[in-house]
C-alpha positions in Angstrom: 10.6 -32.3 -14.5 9.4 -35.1 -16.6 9.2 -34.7 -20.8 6.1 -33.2 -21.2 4.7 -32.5 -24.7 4.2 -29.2 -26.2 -0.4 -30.0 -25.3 0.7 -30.0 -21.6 3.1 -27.1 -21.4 1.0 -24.7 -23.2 -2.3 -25.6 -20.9 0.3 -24.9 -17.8 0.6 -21.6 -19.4 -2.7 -20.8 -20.9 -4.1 -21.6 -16.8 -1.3 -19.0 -15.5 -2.1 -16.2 -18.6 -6.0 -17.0 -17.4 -5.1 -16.5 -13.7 -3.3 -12.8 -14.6 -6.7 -12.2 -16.7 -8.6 -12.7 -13.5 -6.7 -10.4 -11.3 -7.3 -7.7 -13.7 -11.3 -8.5 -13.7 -11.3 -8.1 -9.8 -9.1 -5.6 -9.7 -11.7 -3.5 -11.8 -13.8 -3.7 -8.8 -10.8 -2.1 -6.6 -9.0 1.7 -7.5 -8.4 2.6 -10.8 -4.6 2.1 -10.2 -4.7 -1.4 -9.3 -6.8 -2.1 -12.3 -3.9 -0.3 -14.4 -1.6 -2.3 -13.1 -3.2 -5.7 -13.1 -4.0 -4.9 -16.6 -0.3 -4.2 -17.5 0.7 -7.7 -16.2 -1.7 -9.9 -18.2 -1.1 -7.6 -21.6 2.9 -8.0 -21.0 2.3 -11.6 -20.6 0.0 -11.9 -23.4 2.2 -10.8 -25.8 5.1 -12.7 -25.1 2.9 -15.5 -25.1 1.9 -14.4 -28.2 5.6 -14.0 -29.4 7.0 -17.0 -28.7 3.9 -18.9 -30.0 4.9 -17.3 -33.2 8.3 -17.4 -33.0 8.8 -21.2 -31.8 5.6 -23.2 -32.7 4.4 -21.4 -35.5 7.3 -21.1 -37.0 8.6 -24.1 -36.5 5.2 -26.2 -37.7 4.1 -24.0 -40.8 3.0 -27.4 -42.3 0.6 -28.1 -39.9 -0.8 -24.5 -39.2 -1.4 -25.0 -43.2 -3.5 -28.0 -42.7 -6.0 -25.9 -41.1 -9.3 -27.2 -38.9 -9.5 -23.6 -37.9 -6.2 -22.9 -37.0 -5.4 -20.2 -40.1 -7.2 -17.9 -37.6 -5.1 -18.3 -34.6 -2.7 -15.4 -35.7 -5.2 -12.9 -36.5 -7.3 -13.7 -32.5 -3.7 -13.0 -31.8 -3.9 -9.2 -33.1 -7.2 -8.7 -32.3 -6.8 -9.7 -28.8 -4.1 -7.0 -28.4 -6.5 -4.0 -30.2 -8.9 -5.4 -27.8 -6.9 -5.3 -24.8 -5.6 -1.7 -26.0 -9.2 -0.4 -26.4 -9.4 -1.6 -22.6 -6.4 0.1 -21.6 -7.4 3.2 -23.3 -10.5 3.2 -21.7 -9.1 2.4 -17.8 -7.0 6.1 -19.2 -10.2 7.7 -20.0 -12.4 6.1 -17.1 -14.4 4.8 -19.4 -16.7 1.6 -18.8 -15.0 -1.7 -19.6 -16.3 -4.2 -21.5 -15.0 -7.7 -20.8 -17.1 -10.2 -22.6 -16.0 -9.6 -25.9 -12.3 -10.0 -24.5 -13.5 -13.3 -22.7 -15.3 -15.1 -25.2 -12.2 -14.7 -27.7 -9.4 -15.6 -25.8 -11.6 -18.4 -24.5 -12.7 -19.5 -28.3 -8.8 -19.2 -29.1 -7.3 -21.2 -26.2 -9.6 -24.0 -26.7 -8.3 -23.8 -30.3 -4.8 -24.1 -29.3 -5.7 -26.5 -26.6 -7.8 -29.0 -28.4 -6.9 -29.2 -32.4 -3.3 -27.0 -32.6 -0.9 -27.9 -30.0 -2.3 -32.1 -30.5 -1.4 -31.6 -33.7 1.8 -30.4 -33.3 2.5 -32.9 -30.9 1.7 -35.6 -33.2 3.0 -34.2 -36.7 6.4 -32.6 -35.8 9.3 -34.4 -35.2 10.7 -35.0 -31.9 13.6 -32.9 -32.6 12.0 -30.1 -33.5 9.5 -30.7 -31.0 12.0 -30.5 -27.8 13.2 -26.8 -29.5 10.4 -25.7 -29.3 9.5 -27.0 -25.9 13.3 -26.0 -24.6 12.6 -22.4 -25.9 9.4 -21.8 -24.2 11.0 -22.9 -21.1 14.0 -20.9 -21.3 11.6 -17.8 -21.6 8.3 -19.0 -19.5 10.3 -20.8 -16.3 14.2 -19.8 -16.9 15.9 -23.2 -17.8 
């Protein structure tokens, strides 16, 4: 696989995380089980997503998270999408009705955060060396090498 920077790597893997997200929604049509399960395998991935953006890139580029353009917020969407996706969870329990859009409209107001001012930014700010750690350590966790 060619270099890629850390913009492309993290849209491969926001597309997949919004794929998993998508199988839960039409699984909500299905059995209660499915929906269970579908929501267990985008909330897994979620927070390791969530982990190693924390871990690697944020911790990594604390100079540049400082510098703002709405990225001081990107850690607290992170929290909030996890009560969120807990209240969801605890409602599938409960057979509750499940509210989406609230769920939907942040993860899509966060991801275009990362997409389009945070992960440019890091591309452009951090040195290559510390760049290509924290490219190598998504990798290692997202694809295995």
């Amino acid at each position: 696989m060619p270099d890629q920077t850390l913009t492309q790597l993290m849209l491969k893997i926001h597309e997949d995380t919004k794929k998993l997200f998508l199988q839960f929604e039409e699984s909500l049509g299905k059995d209660l089980g499915s929906a269970v399960k579908a929501l267990e395998r985008f909330k897994k991935e979620i927070e390791m997503h969530f982990y190693y953006e924390e871990s690697t890139a944020f911790k990594y580029c604390k100079d540049v998270a400082k510098n703002n353009d709405g990225i001081s917020n990107l850690v607290s969407q992170h929290s909030e999408i996890m009560e969120i996706i807990n209240d969801i969870k605890n409602n599938l329990k409960t057979e509750k009705k499940v509210e989406l859009s609230g769920l939907k409209k942040l993860l899509e107001e966060h991801y275009n955060i990362e997409n389009a001012i945070f992960y440019p930014r890091l591309d452009s700010e951090v040195k290559e060396g510390e760049k290509k750690l924290i490219i190598k350590k998504i990798k290692k966790y997202y694809y295995n090498y």
